[in-house]
N, C-alpha and C positions, 0 to 999 in steps of 0.2 A: 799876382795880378799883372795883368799887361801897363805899359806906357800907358799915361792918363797926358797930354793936350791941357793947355788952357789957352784956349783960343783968344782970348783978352790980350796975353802976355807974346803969344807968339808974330815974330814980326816977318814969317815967310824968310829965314836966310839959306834953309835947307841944308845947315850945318848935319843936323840928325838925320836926313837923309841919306847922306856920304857916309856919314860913321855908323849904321845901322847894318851887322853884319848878316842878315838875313832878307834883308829889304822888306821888311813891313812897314815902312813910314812912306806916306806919299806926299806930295807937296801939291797944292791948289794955292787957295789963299793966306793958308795957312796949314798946319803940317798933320796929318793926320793916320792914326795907330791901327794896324788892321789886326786884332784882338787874334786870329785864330793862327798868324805865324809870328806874332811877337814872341821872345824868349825870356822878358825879364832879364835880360844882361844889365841894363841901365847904362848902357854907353851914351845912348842920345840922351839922356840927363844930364850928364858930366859933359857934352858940349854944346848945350844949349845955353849964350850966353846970357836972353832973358828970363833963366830958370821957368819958362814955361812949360817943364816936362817933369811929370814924378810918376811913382811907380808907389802905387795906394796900397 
């Protein structure tokens, strides 16, 4: 399952942005997973510092 967002938790720092080896994360107001080139690495999990990213 791709990157799941929780838009509650995320505070826009675009940490997961930078660390996303693929560049499927994009940043507005907050940081959001584009499901068809995500790889499931879970890199932007591991530096998201308000744990608003899991991988379901």
């Amino acid at each position: 399952m791709p990157a799941v967002v929780d838009r509650l938790k995320c505070d826009g720092c675009g940490n997961c942005v930078d660390e996303c080896p693929v560049g499927a994360i994009e940043l507005n107001d907050c940081a959001s997973v584009d499901v068809d080139i995500c790889t499931d690495c879970g890199s932007c999990v591991d530096v998201c510092p308000n744990e608003a990213i899991s991988l379901e």
